[in-house]
Backbone as JSON, one array per atom type, in Angstrom:
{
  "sequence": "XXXXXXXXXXXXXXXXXXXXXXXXXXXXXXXXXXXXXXXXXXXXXXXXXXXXXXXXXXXXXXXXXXXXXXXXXXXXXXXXXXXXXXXXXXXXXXXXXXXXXXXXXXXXXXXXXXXXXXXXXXXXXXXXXXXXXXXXXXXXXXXXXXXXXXXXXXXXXXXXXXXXXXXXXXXXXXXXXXXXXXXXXXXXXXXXXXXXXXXXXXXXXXXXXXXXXXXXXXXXXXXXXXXXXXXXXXXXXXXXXXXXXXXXXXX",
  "N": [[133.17, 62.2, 103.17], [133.29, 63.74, 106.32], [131.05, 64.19, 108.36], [130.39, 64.63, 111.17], [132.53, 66.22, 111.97], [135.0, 69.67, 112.44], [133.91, 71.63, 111.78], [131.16, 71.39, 110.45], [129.19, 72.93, 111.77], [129.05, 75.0, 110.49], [129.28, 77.21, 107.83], [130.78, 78.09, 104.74], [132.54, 80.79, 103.16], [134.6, 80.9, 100.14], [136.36, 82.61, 98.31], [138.11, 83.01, 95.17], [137.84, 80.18, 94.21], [137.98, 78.4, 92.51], [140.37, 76.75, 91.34], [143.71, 75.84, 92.55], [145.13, 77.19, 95.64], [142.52, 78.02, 96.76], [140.6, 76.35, 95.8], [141.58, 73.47, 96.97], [141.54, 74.77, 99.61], [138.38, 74.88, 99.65], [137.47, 72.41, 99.45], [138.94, 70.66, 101.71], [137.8, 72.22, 103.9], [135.14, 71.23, 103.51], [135.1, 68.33, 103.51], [135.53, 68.48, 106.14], [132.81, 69.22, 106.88], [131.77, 71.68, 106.77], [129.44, 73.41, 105.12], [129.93, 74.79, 101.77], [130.36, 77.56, 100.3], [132.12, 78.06, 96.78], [133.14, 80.66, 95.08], [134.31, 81.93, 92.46], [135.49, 83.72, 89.33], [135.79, 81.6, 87.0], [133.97, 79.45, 86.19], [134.23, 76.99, 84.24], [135.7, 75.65, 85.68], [135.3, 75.75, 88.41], [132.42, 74.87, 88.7], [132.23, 71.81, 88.15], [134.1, 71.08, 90.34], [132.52, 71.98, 92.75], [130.57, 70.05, 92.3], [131.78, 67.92, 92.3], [132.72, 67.72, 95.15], [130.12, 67.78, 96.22], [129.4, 65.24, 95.01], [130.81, 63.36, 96.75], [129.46, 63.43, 99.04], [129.6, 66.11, 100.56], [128.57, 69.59, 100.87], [127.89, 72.05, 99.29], [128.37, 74.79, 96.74], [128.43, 76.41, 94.16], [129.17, 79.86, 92.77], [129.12, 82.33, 89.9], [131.03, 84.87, 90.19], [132.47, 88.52, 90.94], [134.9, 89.27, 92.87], [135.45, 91.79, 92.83], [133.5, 93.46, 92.93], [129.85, 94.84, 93.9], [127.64, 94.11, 93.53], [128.4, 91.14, 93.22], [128.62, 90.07, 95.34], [126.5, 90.05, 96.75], [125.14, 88.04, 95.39], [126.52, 85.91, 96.02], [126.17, 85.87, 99.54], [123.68, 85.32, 98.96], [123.61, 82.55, 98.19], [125.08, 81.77, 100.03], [122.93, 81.7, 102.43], [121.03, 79.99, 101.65], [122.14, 77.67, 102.59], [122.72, 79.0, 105.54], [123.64, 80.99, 108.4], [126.91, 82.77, 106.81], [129.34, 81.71, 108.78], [132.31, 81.54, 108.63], [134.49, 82.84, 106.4], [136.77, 82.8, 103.64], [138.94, 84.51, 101.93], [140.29, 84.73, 99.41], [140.87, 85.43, 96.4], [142.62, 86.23, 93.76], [144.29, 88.23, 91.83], [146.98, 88.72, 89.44], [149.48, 90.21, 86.75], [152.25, 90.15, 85.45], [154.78, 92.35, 85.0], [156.89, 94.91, 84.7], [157.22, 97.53, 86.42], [156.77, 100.38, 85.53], [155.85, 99.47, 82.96], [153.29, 98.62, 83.81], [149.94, 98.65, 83.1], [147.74, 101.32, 84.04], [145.06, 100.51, 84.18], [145.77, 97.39, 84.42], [147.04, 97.77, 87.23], [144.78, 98.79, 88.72], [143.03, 97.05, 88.39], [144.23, 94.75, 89.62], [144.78, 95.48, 92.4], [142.01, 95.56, 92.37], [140.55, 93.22, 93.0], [142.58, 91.81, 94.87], [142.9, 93.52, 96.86], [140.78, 95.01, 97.37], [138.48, 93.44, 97.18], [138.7, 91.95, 99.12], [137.98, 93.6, 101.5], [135.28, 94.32, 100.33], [134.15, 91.67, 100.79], [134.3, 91.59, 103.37], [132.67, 93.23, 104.75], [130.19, 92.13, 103.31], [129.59, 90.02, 104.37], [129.56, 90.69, 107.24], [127.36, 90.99, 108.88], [126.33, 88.28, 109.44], [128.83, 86.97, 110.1], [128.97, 88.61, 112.6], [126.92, 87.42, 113.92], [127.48, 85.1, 114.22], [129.91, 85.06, 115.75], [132.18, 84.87, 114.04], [135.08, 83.55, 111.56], [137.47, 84.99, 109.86], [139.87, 84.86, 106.95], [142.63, 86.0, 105.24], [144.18, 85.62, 102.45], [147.32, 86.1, 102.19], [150.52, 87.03, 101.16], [154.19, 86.07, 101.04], [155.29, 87.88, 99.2], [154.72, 90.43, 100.53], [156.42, 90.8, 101.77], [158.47, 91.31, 100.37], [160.63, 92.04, 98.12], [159.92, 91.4, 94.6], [160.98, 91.08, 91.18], [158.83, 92.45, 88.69], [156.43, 91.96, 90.0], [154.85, 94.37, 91.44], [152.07, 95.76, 91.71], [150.66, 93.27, 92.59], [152.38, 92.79, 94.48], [151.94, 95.13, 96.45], [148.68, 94.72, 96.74], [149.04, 92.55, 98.58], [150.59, 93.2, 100.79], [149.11, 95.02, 101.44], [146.82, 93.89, 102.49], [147.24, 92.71, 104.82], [147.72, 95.45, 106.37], [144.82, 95.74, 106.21], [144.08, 93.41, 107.47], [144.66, 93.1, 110.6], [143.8, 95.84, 111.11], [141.15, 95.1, 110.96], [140.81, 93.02, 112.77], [141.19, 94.09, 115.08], [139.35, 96.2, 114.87], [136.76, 94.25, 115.12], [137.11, 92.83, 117.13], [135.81, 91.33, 120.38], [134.62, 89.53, 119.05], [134.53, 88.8, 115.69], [137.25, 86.76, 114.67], [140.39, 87.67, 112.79], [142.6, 87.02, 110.27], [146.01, 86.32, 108.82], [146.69, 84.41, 106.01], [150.37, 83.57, 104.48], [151.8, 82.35, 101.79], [153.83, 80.48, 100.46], [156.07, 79.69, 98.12], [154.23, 77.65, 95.72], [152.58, 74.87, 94.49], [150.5, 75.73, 92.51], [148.15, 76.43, 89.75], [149.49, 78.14, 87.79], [151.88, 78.26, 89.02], [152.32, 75.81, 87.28], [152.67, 76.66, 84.83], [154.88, 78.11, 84.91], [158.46, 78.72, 83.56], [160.65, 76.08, 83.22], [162.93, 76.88, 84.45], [162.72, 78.63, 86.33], [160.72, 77.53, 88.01], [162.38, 75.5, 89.19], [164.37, 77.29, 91.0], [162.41, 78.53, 92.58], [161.56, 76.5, 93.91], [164.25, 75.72, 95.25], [164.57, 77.53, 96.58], [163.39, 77.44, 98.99], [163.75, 76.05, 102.58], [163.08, 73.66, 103.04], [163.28, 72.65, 100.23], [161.43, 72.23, 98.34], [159.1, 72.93, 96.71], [155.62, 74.34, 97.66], [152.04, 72.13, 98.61], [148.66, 72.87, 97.69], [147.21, 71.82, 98.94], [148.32, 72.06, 101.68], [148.4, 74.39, 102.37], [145.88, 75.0, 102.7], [145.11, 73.61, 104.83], [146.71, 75.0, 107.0], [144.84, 77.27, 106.89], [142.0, 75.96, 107.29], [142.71, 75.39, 110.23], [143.58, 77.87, 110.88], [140.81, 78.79, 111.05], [139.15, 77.65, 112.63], [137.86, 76.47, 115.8], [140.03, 75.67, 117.4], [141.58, 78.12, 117.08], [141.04, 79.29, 118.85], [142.2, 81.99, 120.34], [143.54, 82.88, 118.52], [144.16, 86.19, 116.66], [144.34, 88.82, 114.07], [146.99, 87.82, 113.43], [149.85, 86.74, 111.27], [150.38, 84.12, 109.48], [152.58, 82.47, 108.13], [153.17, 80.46, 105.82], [155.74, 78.96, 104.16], [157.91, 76.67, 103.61], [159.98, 77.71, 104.37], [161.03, 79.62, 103.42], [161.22, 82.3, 103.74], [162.67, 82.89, 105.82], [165.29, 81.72, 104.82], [165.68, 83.79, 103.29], [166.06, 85.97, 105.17], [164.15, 87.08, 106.06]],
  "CA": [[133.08, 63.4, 103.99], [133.15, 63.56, 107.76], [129.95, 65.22, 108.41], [130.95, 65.02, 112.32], [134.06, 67.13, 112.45], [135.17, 70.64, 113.73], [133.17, 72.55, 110.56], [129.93, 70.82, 110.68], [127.56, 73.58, 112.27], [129.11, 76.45, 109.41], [128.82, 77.61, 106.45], [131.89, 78.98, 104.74], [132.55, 81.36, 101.57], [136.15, 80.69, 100.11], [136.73, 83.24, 97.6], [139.04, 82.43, 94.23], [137.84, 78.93, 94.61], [137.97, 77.52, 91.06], [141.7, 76.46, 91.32], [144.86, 76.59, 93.49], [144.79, 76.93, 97.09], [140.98, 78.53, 97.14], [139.94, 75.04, 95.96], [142.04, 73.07, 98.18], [140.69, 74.94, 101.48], [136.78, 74.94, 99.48], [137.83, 70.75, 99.81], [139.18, 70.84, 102.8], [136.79, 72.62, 104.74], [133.75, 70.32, 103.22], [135.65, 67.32, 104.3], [135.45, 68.44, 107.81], [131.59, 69.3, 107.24], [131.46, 72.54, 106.49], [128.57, 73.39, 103.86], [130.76, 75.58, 101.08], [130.08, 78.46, 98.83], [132.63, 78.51, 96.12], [132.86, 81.56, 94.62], [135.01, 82.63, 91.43], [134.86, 84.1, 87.39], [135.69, 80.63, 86.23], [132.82, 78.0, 86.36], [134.5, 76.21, 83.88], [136.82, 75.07, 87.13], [134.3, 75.65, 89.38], [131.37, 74.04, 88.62], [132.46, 70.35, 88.12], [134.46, 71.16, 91.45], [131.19, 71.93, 93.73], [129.74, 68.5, 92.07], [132.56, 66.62, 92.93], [132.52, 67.92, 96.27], [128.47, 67.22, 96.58], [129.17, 63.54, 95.18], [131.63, 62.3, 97.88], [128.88, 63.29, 100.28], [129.79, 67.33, 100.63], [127.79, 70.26, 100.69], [128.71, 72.66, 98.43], [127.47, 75.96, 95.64], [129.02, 77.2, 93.85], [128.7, 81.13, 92.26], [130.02, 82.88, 89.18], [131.04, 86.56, 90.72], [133.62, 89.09, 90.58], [135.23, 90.06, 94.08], [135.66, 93.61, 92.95], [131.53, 93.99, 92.79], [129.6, 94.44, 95.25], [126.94, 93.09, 92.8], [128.86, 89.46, 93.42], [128.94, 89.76, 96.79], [124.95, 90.21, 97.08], [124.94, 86.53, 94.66], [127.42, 85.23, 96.89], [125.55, 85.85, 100.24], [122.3, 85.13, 98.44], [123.77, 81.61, 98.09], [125.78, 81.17, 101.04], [122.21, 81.94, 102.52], [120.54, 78.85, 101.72], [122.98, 76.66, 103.87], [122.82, 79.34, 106.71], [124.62, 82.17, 108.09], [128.04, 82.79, 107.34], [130.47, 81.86, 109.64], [133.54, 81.55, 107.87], [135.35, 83.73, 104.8], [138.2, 82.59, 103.17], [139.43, 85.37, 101.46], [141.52, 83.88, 98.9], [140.83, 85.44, 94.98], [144.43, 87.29, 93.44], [144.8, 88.62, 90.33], [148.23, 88.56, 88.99], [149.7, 90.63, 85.59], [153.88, 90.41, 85.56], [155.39, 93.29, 84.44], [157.89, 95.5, 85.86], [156.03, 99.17, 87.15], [156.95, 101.58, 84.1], [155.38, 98.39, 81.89], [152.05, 98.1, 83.97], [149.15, 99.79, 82.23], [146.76, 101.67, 84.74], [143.46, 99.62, 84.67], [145.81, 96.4, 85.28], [147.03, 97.78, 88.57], [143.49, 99.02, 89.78], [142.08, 95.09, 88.25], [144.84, 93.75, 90.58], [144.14, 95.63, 93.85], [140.63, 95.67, 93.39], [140.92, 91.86, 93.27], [142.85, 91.47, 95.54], [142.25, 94.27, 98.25], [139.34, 95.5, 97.39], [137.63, 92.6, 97.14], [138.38, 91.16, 100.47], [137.06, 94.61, 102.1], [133.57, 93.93, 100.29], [133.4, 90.06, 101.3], [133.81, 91.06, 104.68], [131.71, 93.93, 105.04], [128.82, 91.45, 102.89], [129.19, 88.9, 105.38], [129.52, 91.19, 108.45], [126.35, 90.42, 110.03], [126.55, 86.83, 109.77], [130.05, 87.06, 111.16], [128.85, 88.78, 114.12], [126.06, 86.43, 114.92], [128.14, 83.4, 114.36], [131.1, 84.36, 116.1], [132.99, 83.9, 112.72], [136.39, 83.74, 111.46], [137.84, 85.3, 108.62], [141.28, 83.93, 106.97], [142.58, 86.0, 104.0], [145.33, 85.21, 101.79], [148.09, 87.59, 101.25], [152.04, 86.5, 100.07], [155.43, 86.2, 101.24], [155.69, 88.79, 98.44], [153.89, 91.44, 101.01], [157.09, 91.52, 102.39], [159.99, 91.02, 99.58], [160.49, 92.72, 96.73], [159.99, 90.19, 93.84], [160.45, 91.94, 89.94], [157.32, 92.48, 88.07], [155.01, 91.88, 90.92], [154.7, 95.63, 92.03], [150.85, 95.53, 92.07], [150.55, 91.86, 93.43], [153.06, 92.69, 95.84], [151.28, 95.87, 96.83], [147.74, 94.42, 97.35], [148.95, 91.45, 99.63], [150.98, 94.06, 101.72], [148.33, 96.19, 102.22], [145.6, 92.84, 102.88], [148.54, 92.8, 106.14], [147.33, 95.82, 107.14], [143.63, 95.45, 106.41], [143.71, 92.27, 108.14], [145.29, 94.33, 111.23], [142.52, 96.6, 111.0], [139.91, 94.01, 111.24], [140.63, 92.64, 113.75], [141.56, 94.97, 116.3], [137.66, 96.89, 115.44], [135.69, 93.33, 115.26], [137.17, 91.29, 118.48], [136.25, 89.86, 120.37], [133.0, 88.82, 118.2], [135.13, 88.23, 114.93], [138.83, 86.67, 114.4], [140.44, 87.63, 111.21], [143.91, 86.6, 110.15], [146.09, 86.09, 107.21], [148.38, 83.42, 105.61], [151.3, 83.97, 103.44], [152.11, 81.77, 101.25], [155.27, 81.03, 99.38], [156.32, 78.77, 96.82], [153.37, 76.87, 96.15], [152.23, 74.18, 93.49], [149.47, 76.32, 91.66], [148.05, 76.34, 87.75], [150.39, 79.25, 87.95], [153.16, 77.93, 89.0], [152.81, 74.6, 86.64], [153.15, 77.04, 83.42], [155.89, 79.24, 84.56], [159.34, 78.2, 83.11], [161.12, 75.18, 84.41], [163.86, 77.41, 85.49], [161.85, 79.52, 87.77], [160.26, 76.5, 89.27], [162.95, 75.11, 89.9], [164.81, 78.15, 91.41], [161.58, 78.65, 93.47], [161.63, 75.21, 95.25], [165.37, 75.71, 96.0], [164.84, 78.9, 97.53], [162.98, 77.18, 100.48], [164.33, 75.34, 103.44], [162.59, 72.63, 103.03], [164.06, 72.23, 99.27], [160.08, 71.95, 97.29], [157.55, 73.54, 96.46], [154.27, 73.54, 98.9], [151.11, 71.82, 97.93], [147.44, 74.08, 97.79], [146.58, 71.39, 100.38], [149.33, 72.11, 102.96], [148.17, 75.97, 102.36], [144.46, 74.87, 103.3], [144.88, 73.12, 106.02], [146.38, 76.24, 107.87], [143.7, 78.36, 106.78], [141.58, 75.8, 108.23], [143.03, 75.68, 111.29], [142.83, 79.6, 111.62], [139.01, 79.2, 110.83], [138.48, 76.76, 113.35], [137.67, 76.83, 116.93], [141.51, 75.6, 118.3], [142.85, 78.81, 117.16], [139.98, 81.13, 119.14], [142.95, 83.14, 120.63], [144.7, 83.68, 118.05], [144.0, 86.83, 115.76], [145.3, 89.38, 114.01], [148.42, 86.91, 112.92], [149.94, 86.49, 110.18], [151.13, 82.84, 109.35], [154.06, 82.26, 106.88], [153.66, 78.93, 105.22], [156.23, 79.05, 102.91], [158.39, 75.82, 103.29], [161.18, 78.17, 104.93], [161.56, 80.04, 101.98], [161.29, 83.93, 104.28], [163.72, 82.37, 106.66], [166.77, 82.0, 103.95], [165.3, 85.03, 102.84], [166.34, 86.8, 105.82], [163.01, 88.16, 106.42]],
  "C": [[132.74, 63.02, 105.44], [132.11, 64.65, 108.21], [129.99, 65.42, 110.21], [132.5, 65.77, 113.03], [133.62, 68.39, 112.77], [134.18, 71.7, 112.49], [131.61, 72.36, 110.39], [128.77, 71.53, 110.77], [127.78, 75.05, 111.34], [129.3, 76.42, 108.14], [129.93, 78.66, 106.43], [132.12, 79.49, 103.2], [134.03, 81.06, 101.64], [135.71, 81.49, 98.49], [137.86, 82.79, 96.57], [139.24, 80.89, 94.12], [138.02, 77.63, 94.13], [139.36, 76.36, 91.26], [142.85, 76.84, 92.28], [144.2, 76.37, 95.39], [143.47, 77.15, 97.56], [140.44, 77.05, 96.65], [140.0, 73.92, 96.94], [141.27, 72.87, 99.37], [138.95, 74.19, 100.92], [136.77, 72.65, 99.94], [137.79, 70.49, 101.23], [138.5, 71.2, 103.98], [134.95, 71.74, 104.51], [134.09, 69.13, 103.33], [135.46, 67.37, 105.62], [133.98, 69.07, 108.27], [130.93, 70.48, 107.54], [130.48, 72.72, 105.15], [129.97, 74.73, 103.21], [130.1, 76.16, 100.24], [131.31, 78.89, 98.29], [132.43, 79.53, 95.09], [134.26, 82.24, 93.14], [134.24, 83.26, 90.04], [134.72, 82.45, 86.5], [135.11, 79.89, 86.67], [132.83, 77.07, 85.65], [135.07, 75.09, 85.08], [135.66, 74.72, 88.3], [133.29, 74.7, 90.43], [131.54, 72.71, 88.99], [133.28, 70.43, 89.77], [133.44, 70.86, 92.69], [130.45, 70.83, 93.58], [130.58, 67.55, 92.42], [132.59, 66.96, 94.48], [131.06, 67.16, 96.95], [128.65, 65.58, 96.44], [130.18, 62.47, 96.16], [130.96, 63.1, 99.35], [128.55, 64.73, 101.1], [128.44, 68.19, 100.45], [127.97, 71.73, 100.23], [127.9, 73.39, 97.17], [128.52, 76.25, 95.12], [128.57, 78.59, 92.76], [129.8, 81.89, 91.58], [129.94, 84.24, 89.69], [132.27, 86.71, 91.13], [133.51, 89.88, 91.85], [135.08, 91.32, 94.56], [134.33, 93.98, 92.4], [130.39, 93.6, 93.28], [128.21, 93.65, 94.68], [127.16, 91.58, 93.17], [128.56, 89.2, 94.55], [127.26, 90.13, 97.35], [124.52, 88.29, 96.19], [125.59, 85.35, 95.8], [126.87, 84.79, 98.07], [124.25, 85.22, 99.88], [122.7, 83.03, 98.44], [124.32, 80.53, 99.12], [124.07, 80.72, 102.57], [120.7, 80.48, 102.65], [120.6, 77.55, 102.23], [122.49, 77.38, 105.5], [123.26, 80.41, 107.18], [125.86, 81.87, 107.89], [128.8, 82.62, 108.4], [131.96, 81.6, 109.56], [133.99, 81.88, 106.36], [136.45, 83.33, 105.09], [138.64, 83.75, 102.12], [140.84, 85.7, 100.32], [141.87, 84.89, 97.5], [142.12, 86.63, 95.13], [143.79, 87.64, 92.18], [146.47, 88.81, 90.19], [148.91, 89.04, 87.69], [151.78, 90.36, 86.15], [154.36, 91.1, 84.74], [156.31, 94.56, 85.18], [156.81, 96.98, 85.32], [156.04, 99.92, 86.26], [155.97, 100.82, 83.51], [153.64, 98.76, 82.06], [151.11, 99.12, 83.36], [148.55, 99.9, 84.06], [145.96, 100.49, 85.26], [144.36, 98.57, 84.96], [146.46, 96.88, 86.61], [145.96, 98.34, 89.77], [143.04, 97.59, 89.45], [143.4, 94.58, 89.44], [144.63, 94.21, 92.23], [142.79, 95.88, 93.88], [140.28, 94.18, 93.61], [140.84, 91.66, 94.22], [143.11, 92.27, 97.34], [140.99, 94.66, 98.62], [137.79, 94.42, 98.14], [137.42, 92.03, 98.54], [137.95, 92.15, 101.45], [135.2, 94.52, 102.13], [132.98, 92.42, 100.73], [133.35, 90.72, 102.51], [132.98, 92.29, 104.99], [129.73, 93.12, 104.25], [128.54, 90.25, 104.17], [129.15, 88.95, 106.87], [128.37, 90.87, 109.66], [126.17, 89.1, 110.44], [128.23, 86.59, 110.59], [129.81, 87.38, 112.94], [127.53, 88.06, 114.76], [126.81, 85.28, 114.94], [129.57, 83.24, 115.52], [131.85, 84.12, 115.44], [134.53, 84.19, 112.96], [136.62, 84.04, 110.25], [139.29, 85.1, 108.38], [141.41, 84.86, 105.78], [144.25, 86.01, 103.51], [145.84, 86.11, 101.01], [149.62, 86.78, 101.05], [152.73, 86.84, 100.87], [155.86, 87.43, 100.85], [155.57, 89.4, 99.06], [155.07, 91.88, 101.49], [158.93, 91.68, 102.08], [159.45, 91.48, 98.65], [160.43, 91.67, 95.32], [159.72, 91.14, 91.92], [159.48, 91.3, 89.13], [156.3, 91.86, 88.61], [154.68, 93.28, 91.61], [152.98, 95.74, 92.5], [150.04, 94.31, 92.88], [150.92, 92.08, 94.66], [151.87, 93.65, 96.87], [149.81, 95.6, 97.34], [148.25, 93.44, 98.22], [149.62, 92.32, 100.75], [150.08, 94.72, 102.39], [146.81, 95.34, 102.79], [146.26, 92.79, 104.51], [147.49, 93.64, 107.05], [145.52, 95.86, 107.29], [143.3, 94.57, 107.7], [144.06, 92.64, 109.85], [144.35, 94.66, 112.12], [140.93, 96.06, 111.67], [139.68, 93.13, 112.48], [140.98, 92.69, 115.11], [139.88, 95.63, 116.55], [136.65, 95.96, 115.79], [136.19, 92.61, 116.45], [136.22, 92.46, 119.48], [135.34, 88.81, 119.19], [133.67, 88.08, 117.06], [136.46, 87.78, 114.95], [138.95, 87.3, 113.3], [142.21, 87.87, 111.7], [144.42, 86.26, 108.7], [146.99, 84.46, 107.14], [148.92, 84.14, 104.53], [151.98, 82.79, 103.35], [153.03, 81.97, 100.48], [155.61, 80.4, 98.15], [154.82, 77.24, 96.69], [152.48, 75.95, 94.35], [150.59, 74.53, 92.68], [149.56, 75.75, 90.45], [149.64, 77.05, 87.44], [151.92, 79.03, 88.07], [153.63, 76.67, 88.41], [153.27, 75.37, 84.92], [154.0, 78.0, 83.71], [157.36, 78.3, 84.31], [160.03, 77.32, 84.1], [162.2, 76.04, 85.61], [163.41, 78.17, 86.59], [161.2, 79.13, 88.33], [161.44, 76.23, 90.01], [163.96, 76.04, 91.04], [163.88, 78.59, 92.56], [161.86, 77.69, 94.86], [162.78, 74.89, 95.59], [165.48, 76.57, 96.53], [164.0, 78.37, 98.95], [163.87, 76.26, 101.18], [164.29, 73.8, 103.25], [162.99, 71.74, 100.97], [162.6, 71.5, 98.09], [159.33, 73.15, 97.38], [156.06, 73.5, 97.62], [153.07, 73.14, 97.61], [149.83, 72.68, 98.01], [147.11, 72.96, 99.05], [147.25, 71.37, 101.91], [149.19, 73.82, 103.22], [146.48, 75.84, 103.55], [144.45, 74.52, 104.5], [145.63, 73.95, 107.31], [145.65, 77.24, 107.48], [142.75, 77.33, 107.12], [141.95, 75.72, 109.63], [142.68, 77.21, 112.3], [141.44, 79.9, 111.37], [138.81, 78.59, 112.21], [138.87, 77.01, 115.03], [139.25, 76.51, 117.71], [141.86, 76.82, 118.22], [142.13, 80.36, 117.58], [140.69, 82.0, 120.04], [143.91, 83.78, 119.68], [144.0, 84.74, 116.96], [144.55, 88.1, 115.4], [146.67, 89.24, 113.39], [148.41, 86.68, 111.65], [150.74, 85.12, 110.08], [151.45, 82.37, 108.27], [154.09, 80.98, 106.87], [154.64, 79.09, 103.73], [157.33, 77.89, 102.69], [160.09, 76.5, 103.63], [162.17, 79.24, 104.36], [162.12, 81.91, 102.95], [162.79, 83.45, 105.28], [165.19, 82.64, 105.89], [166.8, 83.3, 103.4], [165.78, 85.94, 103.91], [165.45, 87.46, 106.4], [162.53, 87.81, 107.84]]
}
């Protein structure tokens, strides 16, 4: 760990952190000397994560809690708390059901936007005051999908669309004090995307430009970037890592 890099003097929550790109950045950002509070449901993933982080030198919690309660998000702070204030949310945790819209039951399309909208409303209203003493940055992670129709993502799609305009929102009422910005991500080498059928991998990573798949660490490292002090004009933005995939897409 580079305990002299651009992360060094903050303390950052990364939401959905167990696995996938929320681990990645939780890496990523404690490489460059950020203390980390990982935060997910699974601490099977988790756990051993935040210790491997701590034993190559890192500084790093991690906390079992559920985005969509504001209960978590009092554990969360309570932990992030012991490093320092907040000054950086990653805003990462999804939920995900696939089923086309007639199919979806109820409760899973309120469990998927409270996930995944909800949730990133209550991180940043828990970490609001530390945001505005630090100066922070908030990064949250919404989809390609937000802005293509993709079947049996109707609820997926729908919360990352509407994280768009949250994110919008946020940072038109908090500047100059806070940034907040999204990524969208596209084809990208998740758990998720190692158990879905070969054919729909492979159909994935030929739908980009670039002719692969992305890695969770080529996701992280522009969501650090938009945490970090180079990118203190930019906010508001949304930045499409998808390997070129919206491009052939027409979008």
């Amino acid at each position: 760990m580079n305990a002299a890099a651009r992360f060094s003097d903050r303390v950052a929550v990364v939401t959905g952190a167990a696995s996938g790109i929320g681990a990645a950045t939780a890496v990523r950002l404690a490489a460059e000397g950020a203390s980390v509070v990982l935060a997910d449901i699974d601490g099977e993933r988790g756990v051993p994560l935040a210790a491997r982080i701590r034993a190559y030198g890192g500084r790093a919690a991690f906390v079992d809690a559920d985005v969509a309660d504001p209960d978590g998000w009092e554990r969360i702070v309570a932990a992030a708390h012991t490093f320092g204030p907040v000054g950086v949310l990653v805003s990462n945790a999804g939920a995900v059901e696939v089923a086309p819209a007639h199919e979806l039951s109820l409760a899973s399309w309120e469990r998927q936007l409270a996930v995944g909208l909800t949730g990133g409303f209550l991180g940043f209203r828990a970490v609001l005051p530390d945001l505005r003493e630090r100066r922070g940055a908030v990064v949250l992670t919404s989809s390609v999908h937000a802005h293509t129709g993709v079947p049996g993502h109707s609820a997926h799609s729908a919360a990352k669309g509407a994280l768009l305009s949250l994110c919008s929102q946020l940072a038109v009422e908090y500047a100059p004090e806070i940034r907040v910005n999204a990524v969208l991500p596209g084809p990208v080498r998740t758990a998720s995307w190692e158990e879905a059928p070969r054919e729909e991998r492979e159909r994935g990573a030929a739908g980009t430009a670039v002719g692969r798949a992305g890695k969770p660490e080529e996701v992280a490292a522009a969501i650090a970037f938009l945490a970090a002090d180079e990118a203190s004009f930019i906010t508001g933005a949304s930045l499409v890592v998808d390997g070129g995939w919206s491009v052939l897409k027409g979008q």
